[in-house]
N, CA, C and O of each residue as an XYZ file, in Angstrom:
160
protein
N     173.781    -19.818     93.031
C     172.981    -19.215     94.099
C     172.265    -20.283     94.926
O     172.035    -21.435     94.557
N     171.955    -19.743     96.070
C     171.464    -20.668     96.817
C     171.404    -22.180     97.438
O     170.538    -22.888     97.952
N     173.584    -22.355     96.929
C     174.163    -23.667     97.056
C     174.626    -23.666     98.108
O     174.808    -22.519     98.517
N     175.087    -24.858     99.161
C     175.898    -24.848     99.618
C     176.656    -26.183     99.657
O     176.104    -27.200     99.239
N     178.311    -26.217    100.307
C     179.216    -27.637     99.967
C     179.617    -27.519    101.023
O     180.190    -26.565    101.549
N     179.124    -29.250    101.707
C     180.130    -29.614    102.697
C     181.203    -29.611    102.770
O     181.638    -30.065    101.711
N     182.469    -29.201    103.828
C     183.467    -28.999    103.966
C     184.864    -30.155    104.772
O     186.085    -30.312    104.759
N     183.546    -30.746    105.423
C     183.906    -31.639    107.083
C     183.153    -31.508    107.828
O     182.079    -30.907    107.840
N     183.793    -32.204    108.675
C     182.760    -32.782    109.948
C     183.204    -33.006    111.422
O     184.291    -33.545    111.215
N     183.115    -32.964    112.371
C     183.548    -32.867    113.484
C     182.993    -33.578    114.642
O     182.314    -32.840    115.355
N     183.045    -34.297    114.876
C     182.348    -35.013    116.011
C     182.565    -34.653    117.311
O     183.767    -34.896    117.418
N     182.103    -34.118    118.665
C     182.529    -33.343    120.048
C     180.955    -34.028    121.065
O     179.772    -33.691    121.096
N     181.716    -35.031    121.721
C     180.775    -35.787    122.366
C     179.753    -36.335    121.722
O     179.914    -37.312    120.992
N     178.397    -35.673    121.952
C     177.166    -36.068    121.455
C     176.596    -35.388    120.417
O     175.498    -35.598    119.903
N     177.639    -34.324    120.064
C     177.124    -33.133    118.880
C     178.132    -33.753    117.699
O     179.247    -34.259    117.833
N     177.287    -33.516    116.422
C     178.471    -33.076    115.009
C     177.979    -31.499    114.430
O     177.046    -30.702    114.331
N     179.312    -31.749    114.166
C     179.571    -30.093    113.765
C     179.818    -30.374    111.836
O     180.681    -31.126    111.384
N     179.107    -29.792    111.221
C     179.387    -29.615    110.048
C     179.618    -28.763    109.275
O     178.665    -28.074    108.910
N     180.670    -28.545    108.850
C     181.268    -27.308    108.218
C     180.945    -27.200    106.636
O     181.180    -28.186    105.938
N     180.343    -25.871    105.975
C     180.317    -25.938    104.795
C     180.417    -24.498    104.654
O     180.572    -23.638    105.520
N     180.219    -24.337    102.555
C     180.901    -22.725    101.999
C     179.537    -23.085    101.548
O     178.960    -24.148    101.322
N     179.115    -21.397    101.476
C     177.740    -21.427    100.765
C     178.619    -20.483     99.420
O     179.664    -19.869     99.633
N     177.955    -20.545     98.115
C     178.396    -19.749     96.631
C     179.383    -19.004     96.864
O     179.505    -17.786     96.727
N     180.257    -19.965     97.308
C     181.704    -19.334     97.186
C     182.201    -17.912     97.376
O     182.988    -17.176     96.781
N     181.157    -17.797     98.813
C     181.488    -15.761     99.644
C     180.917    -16.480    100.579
O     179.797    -15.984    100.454
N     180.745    -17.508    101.695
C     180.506    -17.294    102.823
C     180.969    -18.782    103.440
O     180.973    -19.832    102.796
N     181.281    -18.652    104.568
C     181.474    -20.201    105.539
C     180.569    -20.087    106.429
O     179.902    -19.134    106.832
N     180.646    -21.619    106.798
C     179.216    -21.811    108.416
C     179.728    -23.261    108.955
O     180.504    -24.137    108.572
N     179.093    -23.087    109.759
C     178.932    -24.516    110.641
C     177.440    -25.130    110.960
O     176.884    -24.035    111.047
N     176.557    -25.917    111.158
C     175.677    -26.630    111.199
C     176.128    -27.329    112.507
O     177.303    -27.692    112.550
N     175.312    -27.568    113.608
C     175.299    -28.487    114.840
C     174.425    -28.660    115.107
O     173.454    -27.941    115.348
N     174.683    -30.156    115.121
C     173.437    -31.048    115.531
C     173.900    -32.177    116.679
O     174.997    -32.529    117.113
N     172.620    -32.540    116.932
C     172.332    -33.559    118.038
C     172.288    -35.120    117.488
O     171.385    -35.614    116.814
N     173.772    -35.918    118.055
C     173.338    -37.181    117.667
C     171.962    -37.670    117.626
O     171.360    -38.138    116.659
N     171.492    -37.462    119.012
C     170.021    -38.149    119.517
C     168.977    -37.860    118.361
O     167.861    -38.375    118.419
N     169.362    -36.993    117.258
C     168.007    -36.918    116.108
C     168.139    -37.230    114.993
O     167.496    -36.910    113.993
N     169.214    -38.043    115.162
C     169.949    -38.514    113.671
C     170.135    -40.019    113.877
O     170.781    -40.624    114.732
N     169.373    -40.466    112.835
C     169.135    -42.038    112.338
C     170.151    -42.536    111.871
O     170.347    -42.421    110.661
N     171.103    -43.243    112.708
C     172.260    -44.736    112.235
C     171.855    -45.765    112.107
O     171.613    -46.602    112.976
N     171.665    -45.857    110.383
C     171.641    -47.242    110.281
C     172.720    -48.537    110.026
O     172.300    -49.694    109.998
């Protein structure tokens, strides 16, 4: 309960897209903004 597993990842310009299964009954995606994410 209350897990979820990354799946992949997607990069589309300046966004990543991250795909994951939450307890094995549901899929999603996550998108975010390079500009708020720290590369070190």
């Amino acid at each position: 309960p209350r897990v979820v597993f990354s799946c992949g990842q997607a990069e589309i310009g300046d966004r990543i897209l991250v795909y994951y299964g939450g307890a094995d009954t549901v899929i999603g995606v996550a998108e975010f903004d390079k500009k708020y994410i720290k590369f070190d």
